[in-house]
C-alpha positions in Angstrom: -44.5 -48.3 -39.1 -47.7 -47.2 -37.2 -49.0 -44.1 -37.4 -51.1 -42.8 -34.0 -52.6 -39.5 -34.6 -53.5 -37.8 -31.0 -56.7 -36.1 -29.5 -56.1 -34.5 -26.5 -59.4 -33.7 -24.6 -60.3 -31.2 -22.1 -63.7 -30.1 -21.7 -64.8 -32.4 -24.1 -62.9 -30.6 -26.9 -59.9 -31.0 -28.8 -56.8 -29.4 -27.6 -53.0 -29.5 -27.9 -50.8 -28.4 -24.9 -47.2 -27.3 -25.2 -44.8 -29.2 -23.3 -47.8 -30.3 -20.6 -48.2 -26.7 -19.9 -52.2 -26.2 -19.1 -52.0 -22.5 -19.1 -50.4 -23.0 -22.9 -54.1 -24.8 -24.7 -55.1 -24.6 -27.8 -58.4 -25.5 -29.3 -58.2 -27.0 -32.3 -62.1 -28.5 -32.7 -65.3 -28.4 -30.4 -66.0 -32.4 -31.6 -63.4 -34.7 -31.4 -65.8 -37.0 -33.2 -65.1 -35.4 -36.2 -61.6 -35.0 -35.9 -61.6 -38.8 -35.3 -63.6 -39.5 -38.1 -61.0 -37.4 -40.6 -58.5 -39.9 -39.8 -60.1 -43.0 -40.3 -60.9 -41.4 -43.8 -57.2 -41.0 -44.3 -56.8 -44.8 -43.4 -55.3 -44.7 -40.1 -56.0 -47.2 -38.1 -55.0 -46.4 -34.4 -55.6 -43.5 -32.1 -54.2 -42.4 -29.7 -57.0 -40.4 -27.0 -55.8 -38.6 -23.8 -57.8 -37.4 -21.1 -56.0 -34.6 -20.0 -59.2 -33.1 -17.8 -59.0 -37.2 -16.3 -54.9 -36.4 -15.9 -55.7 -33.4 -13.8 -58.8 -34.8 -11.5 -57.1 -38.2 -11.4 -60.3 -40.0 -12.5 -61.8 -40.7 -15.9 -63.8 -37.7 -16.6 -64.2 -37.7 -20.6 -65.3 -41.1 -21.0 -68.2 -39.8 -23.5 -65.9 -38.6 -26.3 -64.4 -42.0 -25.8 -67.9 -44.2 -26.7 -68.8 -41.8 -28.7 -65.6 -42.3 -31.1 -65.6 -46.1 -31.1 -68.9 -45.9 -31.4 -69.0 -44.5 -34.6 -65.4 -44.7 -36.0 -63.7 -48.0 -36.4 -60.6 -46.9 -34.8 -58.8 -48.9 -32.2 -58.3 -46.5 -29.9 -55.8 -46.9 -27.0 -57.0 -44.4 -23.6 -55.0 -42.5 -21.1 -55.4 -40.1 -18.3 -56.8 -40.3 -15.2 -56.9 -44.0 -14.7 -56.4 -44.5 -11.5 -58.7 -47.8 -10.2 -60.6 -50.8 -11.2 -63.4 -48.5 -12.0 -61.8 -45.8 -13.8 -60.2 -49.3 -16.2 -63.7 -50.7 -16.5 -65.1 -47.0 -17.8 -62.6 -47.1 -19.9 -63.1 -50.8 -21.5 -66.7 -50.6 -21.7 -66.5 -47.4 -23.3 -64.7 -49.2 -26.0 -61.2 -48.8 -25.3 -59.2 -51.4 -26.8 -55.9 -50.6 -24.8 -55.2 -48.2 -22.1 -51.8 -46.3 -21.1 -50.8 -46.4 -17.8 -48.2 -43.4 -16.3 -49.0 -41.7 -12.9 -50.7 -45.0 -11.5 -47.8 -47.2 -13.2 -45.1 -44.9 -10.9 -47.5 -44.0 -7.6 -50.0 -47.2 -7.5 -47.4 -50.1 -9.2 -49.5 -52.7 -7.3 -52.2 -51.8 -9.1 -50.8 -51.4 -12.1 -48.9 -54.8 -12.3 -52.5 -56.4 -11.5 -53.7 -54.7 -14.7 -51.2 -56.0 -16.8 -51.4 -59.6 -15.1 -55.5 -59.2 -15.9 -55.3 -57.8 -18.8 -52.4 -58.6 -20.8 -49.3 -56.6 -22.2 -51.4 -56.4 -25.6 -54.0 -54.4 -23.8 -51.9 -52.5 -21.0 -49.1 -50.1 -22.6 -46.7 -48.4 -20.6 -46.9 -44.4 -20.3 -43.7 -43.5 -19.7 -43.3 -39.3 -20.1 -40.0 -37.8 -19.5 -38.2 -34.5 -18.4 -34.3 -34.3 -18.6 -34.4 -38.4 -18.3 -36.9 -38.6 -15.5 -40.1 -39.9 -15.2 -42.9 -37.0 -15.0 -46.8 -37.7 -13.9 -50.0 -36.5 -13.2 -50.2 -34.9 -16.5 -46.9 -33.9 -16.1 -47.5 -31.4 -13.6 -44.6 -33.1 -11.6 -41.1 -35.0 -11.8 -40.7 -38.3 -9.8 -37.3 -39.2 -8.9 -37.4 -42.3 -10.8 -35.3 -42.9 -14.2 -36.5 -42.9 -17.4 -34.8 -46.3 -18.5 -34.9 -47.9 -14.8 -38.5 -47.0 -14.9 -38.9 -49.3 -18.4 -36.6 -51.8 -17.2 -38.2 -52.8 -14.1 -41.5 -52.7 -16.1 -40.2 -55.2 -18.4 -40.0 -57.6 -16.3 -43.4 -57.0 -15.3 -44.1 -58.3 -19.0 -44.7 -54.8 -20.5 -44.0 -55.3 -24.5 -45.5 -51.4 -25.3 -44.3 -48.1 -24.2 -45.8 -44.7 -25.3 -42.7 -42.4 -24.7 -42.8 -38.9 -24.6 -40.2 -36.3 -24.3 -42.0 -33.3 -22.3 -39.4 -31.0 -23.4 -39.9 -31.4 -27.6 -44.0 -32.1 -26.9 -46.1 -29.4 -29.0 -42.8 -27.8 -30.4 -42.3 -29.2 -33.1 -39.0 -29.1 -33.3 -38.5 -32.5 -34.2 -38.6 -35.6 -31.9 -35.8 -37.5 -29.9 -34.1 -39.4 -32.2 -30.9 -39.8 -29.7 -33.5 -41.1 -27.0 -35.7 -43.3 -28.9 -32.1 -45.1 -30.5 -30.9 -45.5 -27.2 -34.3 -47.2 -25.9 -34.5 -49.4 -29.1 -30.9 -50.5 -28.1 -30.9 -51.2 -24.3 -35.0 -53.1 -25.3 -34.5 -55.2 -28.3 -38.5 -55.9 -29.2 -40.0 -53.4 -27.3 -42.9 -52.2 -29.2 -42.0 -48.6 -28.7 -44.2 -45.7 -29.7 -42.7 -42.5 -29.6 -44.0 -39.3 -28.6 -43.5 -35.4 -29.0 -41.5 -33.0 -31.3 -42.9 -33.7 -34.9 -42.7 -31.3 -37.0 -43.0 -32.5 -40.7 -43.4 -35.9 -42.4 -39.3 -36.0 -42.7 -39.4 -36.6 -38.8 -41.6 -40.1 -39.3 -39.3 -41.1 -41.9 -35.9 -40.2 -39.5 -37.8 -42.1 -36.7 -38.8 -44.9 -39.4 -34.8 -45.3 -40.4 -33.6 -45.9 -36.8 -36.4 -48.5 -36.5 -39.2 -47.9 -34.2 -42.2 -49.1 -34.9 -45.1 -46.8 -34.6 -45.6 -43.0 -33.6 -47.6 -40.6 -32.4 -48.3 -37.1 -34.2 -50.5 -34.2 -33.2 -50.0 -30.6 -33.0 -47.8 -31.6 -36.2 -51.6 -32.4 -37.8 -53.3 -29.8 -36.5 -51.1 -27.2 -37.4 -51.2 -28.4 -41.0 -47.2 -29.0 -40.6 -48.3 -33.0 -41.5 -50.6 -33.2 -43.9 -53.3 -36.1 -43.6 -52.6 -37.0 -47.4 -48.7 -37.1 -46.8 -49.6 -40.0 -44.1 -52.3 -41.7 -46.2 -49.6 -41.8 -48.6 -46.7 -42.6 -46.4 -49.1 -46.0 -45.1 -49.6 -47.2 -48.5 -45.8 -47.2 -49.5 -44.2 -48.6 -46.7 
């Protein structure tokens, strides 16, 4: 299983919102470079970097923090928020993005999007798909399309999506524990989706839970940030399994 720590930017600093709320931040570091930098040194691999200032403008604003993390981390770090052109992809890539997620433009631009993932490939282009009650939410989740959660997938799969990051809105920063019922249903209705799921952890138990029912990677951050996941506990957890 794949672990994907999060850094959510805005202002060039790393935050954590609760439940997409922007009036609900928390700062956890003024350099995301270090914080990057702590999880490489814990042996993960993968990160997982949101532009949530990008989300808002709907343009690529902290491209910086980007270089400046695969700059000087080896992280593969897949990018979202904000991408909303050709411009807004290249920034990205040549700031050293190895994949981007795709959600507002992927529900509002789909022309676009499809081109990207023709261009590009599935390996590069993932598949932001955040929901709210079982609907698809966007621009930083500041709104609710009328758009299902599991149409929305569907139709992309036969785009030649093969990764989606998907996020409950509702469990996001509360650690309360993720989805399990959602992300079981997903992996049943999408046999080999590479399926990362998103929101709710509270405690290395909930990676295991997630691990038993078979997806194959995860994201984690308030959960690290809060010191409710310890960085040892998922050094650990990558070496045994």
């Amino acid at each position: 299983m794949e672990i994907i720590p999060a850094i959510d930017l805005i202002d060039g600093k790393c935050v954590r919102l609760t439940q997409g709320d922007y009036s609900q931040k928390k700062v956890y570091n003024q350099n995301p470079l270090e914080v990057a930098k702590s999880f490489e040194a814990a042996g993960i691999r993968r990160l997982h970097l949101v532009d949530l200032d990008g989300a808002k403008a709907q343009h690529i604003v902290n491209h910086r923090v980007l270089r400046d993390i695969t700059t000087h981390t080896s992280l593969v770090v897949d990018f979202g928020g904000g991408l909303k052109t050709d411009d807004d992809l290249r920034i990205a890539f040549d700031s050293g993005a190895s994949m981007i997620t795709g959600g507002s433009i992927a529900v509002k631009n789909p022309e676009t999007f499809i081109r990207w993932i023709e261009e590009y490939g599935s390996d590069r282009i993932i598949l932001g798909a955040d929901a709210k009650d079982g609907m698809i939410a966007v621009n930083g989740w500041t709104e609710t399309a009328s758009i299902d959660l599991m149409a929305f997938i569907a139709d992309y799969r036969t785009k030649g999506i093969t990764q989606v990051i998907c996020t409950d809105i509702g469990r996001d920063g509360m650690l309360q524990g993720p989805a399990i019922d959602l992300y079981r249903s997903l992996l049943r209705q999408f046999p080999g989706l590479y399926l990362v799921a998103s929101g709710g952890l509270s405690c290395i138990e909930d990676i295991f839970a997630l691990r038993e029912i078979g997806v194959p990677a995860v994201i984690t951050g308030k959960a690290i940030y809060e010191g409710k996941i310890k960085l040892e506990e998922l050094r650990n957890f990558e070496n045994n399994f």
